[in-house]
N, C-alpha and C positions, 0 to 999 in steps of 0.2 A: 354488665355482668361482672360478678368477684369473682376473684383466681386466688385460689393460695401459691402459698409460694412452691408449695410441692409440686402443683400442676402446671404452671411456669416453667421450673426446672424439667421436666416431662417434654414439656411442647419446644423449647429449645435445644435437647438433644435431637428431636425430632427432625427438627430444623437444618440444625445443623450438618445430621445422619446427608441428609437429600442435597446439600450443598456442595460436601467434602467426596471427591470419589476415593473411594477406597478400592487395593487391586485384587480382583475376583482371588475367589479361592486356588491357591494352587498356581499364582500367576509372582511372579517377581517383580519386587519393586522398580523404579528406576533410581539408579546410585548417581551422585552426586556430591560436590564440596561440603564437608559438615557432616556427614550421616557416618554411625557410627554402627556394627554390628557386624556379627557373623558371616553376614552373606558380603562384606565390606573384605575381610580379610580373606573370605574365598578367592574373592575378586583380585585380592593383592596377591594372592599365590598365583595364580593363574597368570597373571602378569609378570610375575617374577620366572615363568615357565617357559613365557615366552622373550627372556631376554632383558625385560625391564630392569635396573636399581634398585628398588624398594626396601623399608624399611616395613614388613608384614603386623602391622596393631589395630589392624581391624576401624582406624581413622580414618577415611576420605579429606585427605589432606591437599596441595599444593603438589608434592610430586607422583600422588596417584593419579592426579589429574592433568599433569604432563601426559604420563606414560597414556594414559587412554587418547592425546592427545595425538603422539607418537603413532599409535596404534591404530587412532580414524584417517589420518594423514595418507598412512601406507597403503590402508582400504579403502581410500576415496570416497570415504562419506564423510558428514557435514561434521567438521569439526568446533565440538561444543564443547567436550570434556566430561561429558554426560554419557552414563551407561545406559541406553534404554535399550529395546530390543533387536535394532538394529546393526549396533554395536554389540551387545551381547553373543550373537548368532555368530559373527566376525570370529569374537572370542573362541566362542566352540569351534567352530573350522578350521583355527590356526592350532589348537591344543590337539585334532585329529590326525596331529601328524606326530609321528618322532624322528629322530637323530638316528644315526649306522653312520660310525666311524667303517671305513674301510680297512681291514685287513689284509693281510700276504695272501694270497688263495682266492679272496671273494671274488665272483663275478655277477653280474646283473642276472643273470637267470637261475644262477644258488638263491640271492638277496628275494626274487621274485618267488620261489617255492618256499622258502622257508615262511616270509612275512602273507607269503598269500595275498601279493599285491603284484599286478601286471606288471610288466614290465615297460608296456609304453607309459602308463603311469607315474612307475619314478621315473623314470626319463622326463616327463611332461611336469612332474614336480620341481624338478633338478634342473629345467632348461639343457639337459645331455643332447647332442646332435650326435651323438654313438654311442654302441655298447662299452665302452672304453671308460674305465675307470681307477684312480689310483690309491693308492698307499696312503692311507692317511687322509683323504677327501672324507667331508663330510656329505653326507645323503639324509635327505629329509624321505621318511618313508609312512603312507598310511597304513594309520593302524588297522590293527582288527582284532576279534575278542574270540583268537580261538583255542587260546593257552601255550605256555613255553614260553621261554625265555632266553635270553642271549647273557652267556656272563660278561662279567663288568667288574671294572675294579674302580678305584678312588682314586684314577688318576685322568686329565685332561692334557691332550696334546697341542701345545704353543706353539710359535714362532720366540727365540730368543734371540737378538744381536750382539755379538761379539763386542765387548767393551774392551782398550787395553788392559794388561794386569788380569784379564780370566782365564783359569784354568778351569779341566775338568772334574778337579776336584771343588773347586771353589761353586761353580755354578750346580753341581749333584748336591753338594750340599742348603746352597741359597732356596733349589725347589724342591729336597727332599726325596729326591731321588738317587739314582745309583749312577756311576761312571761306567758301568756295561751296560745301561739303558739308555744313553744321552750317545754312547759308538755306536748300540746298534741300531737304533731311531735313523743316525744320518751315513750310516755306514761307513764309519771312520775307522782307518785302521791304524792312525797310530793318535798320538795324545797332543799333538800340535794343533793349536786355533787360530785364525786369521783376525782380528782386529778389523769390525766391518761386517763379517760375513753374519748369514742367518742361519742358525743350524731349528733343529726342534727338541723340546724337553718336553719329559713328563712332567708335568705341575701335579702336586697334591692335591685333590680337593677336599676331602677330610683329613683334618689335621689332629694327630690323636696324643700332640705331645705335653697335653694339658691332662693328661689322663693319670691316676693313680699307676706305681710302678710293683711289680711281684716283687712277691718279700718271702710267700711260703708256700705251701702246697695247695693248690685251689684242689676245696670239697664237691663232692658230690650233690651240691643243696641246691640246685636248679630245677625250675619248673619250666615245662612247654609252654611255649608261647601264644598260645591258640586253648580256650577250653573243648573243642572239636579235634581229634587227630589229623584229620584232613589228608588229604593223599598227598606225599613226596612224588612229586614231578620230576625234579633232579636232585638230586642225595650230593652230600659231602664225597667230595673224592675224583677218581680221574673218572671221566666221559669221553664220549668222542662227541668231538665238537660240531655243534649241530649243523655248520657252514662249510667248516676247512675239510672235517669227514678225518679229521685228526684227534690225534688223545690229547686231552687237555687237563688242565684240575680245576674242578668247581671248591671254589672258596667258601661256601656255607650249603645249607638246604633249603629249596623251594618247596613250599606247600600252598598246591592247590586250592585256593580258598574263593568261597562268593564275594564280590564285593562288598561290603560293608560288615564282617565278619569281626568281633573283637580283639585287639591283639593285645597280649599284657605282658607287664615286666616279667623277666625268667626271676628275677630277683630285686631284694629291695639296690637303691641306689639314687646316683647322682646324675640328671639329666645331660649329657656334655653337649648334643646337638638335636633340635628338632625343625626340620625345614628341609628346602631343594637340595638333593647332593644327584649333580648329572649322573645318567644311567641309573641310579637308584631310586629316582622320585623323593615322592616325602617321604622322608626316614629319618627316624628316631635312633638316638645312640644312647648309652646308657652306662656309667661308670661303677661297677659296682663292688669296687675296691680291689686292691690286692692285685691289680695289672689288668683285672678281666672287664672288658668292656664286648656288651651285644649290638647287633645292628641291626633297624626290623626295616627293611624296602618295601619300593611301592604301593606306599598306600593311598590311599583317596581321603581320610581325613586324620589328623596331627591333635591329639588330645591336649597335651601337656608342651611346654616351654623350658628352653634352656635355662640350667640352675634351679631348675625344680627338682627337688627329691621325692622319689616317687617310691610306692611297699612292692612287694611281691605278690603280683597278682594282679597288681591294679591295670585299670582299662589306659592304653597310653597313644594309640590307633586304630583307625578301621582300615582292616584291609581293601586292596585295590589294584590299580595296572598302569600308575604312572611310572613313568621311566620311559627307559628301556626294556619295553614286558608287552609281548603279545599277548599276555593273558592275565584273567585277575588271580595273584597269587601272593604270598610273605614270600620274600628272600630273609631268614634267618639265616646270621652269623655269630661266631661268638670269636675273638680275638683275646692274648695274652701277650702282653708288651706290644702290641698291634701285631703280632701272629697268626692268622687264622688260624682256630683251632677246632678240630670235629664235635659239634655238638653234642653229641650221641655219646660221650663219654661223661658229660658233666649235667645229664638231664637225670634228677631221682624219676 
């Protein structure tokens, strides 16, 4: 029997189709050393959420393949360095949680009505053998998706050691902080430091000193960040604070948004950060000259990359509820000289 070459070509894809399994519709691959793609660099964020190193380029490199390493280790399955669904599922369980710094005032059964999480629960998270908890402890809390938010700022609580030669001006300056934040963190009451000791500092985690500086009067030429109004949840300005039952000032506006909602520059500009900032999730910053820089929180996915210049209008997130966020929502800010400033003033 003759065959052209066409029907050859035919009966070898055929062949081949029945040999090779391909993953059903709607099913995820398994990640591995070498593969490169989108659901690669999800994979690198998510690990980087969970405390990993990483360098997020969407490569399945050597140190992704630690970290999943890392990662099988602590869940006591077979360590291969391989994402399959096993590992996957891990992933998701550990991301169902977040972070509550402790505050002056919290106690486990505020933490419990607010997050709408039992309280044997985070106890049973936390390994707590009491209701007893302190200042500055960190608490892993599960989530839930029932909206609200806790404010948060751009700063993380250290351990620092006393070196000779520090003062507290030297060290407010080294992390960007203030000398009446670093007395009232360890409740110091004069300016003397022990050489040795450990006190605790704010560290910066967004650092905005690469940012353009005010020159002149910022215009009125901003747009909303959302083509949807969406409902403000918490507004610019003071609140009472949803835990302490005190007045507080919220540094930008939340808007209630679905997940996966577009979010776009208020204006053209200079990408300064896109990636994890703690309590903010993935969030985009944005320099757009003349001192004013915006900040779009938790969102679920990160359009555009550091030193990308991006127009006004364009898509640069989908919104979401990573963070620090009980719910899927934007945290828009808008900052001058790193000042927060009321949005609602500089939106045409």
């Amino acid at each position: 029997m003759n065959f052209n070459k066409s029907a050859l070509f035919i009966l070898l894809l055929m062949f081949v189709s029945l040999i090779i399994p391909y993953p059903a519709q709607g099913q995820q691959r398994v990640l591995q050393v070498g593969m490169k793609g989108s659901d690669v660099q999800e994979l690198q964020e998510n690990l980087v959420m969970l405390g990993e190193r990483l360098i997020i380029d969407g490569i399945f490199g050597p140190s992704t393949k630690q970290a999943i390493i890392n990662l099988q280790k602590k869940a006591e399955l077979p360590v291969d360095g391989v994402v399959g669904s096993e590992t996957r599922i891990i992933i998701k369980e550990a991301l169902n949680y977040d972070e509550h710094t402790v505050e002056e005032g919290d106690t486990l059964s505020e933490l419990a009505i607010f997050y709408k999480a039992p309280i044997k629960t985070i106890k049973e998270a936390n390994k707590l053998t009491s209701n007893n908890i302190l200042v500055g402890q960190e608490l892993i809390i599960p989530k839930n998706s029932l909206g609200g938010n806790i404010s948060t700022d751009f700063y993380d609580i250290i351990s620092y050691k006393i070196k000779r030669g520090d003062s507290l001006e030297k060290i407010s300056k080294k992390f960007n902080t203030t000398i009446r934040t670093i007395k009232k963190l360890n409740n110091l009451e004069s300016y003397n430091l022990k050489a040795g000791e450990t006190i605790k500092v704010s560290k910066l985690v967004l650092d905005l000193s690469n940012a353009s500086k005010n020159t002149s009067k910022v215009k009125k030429d901003f747009i909303w960040p959302v083509f949807i109004k969406g409902r403000i949840s918490s507004d610019y300005g003071w609140r009472i604070h949803p835990i302490l039952k005190k007045k507080s000032f919220h540094k930008g506006v939340d808007i209630a948004l679905p997940t996966g909602t577009s979010i776009k520059a208020i204006k053209a500009g200079k990408i300064l950060s896109s990636g994890w900032i703690r309590g903010f999730g993935k969030t985009v910053t944005i320099d757009h000259g003349n001192g004013v820089v915006s900040l779009y929180g938790h969102n679920s996915q990160l359009l555009i990359k550091a030193g990308q210049k991006v127009n006004q209008g364009q898509i640069i997130a989908k919104s979401g509820n990573t963070g620090r966020s009980t719910g899927p929502h934007l945290e828009f800010r808008m900052m001058i000289n790193g000042k927060a400033i009321n949005p609602h003033k500089y939106i045409n």
